[in-house]
C-alpha positions in Angstrom: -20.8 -21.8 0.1 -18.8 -19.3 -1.8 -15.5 -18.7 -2.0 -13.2 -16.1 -3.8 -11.4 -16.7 -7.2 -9.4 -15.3 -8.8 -9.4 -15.3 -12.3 -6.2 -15.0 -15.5 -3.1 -15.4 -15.9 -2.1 -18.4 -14.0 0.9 -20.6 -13.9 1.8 -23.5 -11.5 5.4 -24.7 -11.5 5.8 -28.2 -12.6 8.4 -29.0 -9.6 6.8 -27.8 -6.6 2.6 -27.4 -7.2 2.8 -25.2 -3.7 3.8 -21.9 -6.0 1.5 -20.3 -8.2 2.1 -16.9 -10.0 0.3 -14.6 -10.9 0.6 -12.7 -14.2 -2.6 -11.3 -14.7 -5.6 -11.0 -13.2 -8.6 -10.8 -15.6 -11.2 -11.0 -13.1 -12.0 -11.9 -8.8 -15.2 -12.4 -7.3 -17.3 -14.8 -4.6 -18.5 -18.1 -6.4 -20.4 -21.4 -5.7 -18.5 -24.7 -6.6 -21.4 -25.4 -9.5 -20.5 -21.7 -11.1 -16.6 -22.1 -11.8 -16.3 -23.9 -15.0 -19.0 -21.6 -16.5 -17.5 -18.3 -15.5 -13.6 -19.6 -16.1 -15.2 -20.5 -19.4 -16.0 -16.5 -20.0 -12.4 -15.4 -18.8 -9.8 -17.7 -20.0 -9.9 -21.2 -18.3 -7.1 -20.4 -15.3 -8.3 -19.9 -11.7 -7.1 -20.3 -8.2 -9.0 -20.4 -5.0 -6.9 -19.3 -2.5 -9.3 -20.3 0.1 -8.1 -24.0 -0.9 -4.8 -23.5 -2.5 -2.1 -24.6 0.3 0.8 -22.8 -0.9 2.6 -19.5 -1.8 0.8 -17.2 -4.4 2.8 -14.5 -5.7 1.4 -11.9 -7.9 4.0 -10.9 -11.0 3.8 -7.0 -12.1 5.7 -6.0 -15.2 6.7 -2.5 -15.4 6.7 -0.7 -18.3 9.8 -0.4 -20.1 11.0 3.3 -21.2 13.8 4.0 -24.2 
């Protein structure tokens, strides 16, 4: 079966593993459980399956700064 993943930026909070955030998404998509370490390989070694994660993700946007 395949699921969706979301690949990037990724950072799970020591204290409570039920929060991830989101800084930046480098790639999504529908993979099999044998094709994960492969592709997360190719874009950077973080990835979340929401499908499985059982907490809050929340995605981080930065805006740009203007002087």
């Amino acid at each position: 079966m395949k699921t969706f993943v979301i690949f990037g930026d990724i950072e799970f909070l020591e204290d409570d593993a039920r929060i991830a955030y989101v800084h930046n998404v480098k790639h999504s998509g529908f993979y099999g459980d044998d094709e994960l370490s492969e592709v997360a390989d190719k874009y950077g070694g973080d990835y979340l399956v929401p499908h499985y994660f059982d907490g809050e993700i929340i995605f981080i946007k930065y805006h740009k700064e203007t002087v």
